[in-house]
C-alpha positions, 0 to 999 in steps of 0.5 A: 185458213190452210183447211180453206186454201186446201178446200179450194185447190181441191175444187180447182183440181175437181174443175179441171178434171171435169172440163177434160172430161168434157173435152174428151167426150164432146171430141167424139161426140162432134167428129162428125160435125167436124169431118163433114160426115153430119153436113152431108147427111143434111145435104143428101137428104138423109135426115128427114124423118123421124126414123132417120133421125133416131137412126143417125143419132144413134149411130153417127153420134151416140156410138161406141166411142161415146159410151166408152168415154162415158163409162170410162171416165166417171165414176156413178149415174150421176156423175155421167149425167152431169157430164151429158149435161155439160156436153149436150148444149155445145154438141147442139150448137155446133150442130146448128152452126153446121146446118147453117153451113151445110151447104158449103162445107166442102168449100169452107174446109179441106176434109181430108185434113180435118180426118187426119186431125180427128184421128191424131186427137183420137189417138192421144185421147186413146193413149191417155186412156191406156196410160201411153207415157209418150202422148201423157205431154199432149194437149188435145185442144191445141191439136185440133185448134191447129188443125181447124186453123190449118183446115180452113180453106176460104172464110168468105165463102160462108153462106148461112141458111136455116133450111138443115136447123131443125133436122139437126137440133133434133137429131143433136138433142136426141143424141143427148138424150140417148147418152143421158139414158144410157148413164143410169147403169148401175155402175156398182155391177161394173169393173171401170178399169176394163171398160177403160181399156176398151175405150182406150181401144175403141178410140185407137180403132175410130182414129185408125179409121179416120186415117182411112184405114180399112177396118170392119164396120163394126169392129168399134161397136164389138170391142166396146161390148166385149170390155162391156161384157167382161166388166160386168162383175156377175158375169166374172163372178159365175164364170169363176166358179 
């Protein structure tokens, strides 16, 4: 009995700890859902083709920031799959939610406050990562429930269409599918603790960037890659020799 009550509460903790990691990946994998940035590439019309939508996927979703969770906070190839498989329906559903809306976005939300949200979750995320005891208290989910509630403008102007439906299910599922590729790293070949701390930094740097603090467009991507370049344990190895 007490081998039974310690195998479900080893499960239970297992649960928890996998749905926070959800959390924190679909935090930034929906930012721009969230921040407009996605409805108004709709709108614009710069998601048409197929290289627009490779493009966007790449960049706007599958970034820095969502591979620096990804690798941060799991442990093997598979266990960053399964993660990926566990964010990708609700990153495609809320891009087609938004799609339906595009159209009247801006009116439905005050954007600006929606950015200011994003960050402030982005920086507790970012704190937990580099072990910041004052954010450890935290809730991530009740800071951005606050701030949709708080960001919401007029309900009723909700004018749904289906015109953005397939532009944005297919730049959501190809974003999926790119992240998915990228957690079949061989991750024996990598120290986590240094990819976590640049995560940890690429999220503080994201968040900076959403309080419009002007930051060079590609610092993210370069602080990603230089924790990605030093963990890599051959490249360590030969450089101590």
């Amino acid at each position: 009995m007490g081998l039974d009550s310690l195998t479900r509460g080893a499960q239970r903790q297992l649960e928890r700890y996998l749905d926070e990691r959800v959390r924190k990946l679909l935090l930034i994998l929906c930012l721009p859902l969230v921040d407009g940035v996605f409805a108004t590439l709709l709108v614009s019309g710069a998601i048409e083709t197929f290289s627009d939508i490779v493009t966007v996927s790449l960049t706007i979703f599958t970034g820095a920031g969502a591979l620096a969770v990804l690798y941060s906070t799991t442990d093997s190839a598979e266990d960053a799959r399964k993660l990926v498989r566990h964010a990708a329906p609700v990153l495609v559903l809320g891009a087609l939610l938004v799609s339906m809306v595009a159209p009247v976005y801006e009116q439905l939300f005050y954007i600006s406050r929606m950015q200011t949200v994003a960050g402030l979750a982005l920086l507790v995320i970012s704190g937990k990562m580099l072990k910041v005891e004052i954010v450890e208290s935290l809730s991530v989910p009740a800071v951005i429930l606050t701030g949709l509630v708080l960001s919401v403008k007029n309900p009723g102007a909700l004018n749904f269409t289906f015109q953005y439906v397939v532009p944005a299910a297919a730049t959501a599922l190809t974003a999926s599918a790119a992240l998915y590729a990228a957690s079949f790293l061989d991750r024996d070949l990598l120290d986590l603790k240094y990819i976590r701390r640049g995560g940890g930094l690429v999220l503080g740097i994201i968040a900076l960037s959403m309080f419009g603090v002007e930051t060079p467009s590609n610092l993210a991507l370069a602080v990603f890659a230089a924790s990605l370049a030093y963990s890599y344990r051959p490249l360590r190895q030969v450089r101590s020799l």
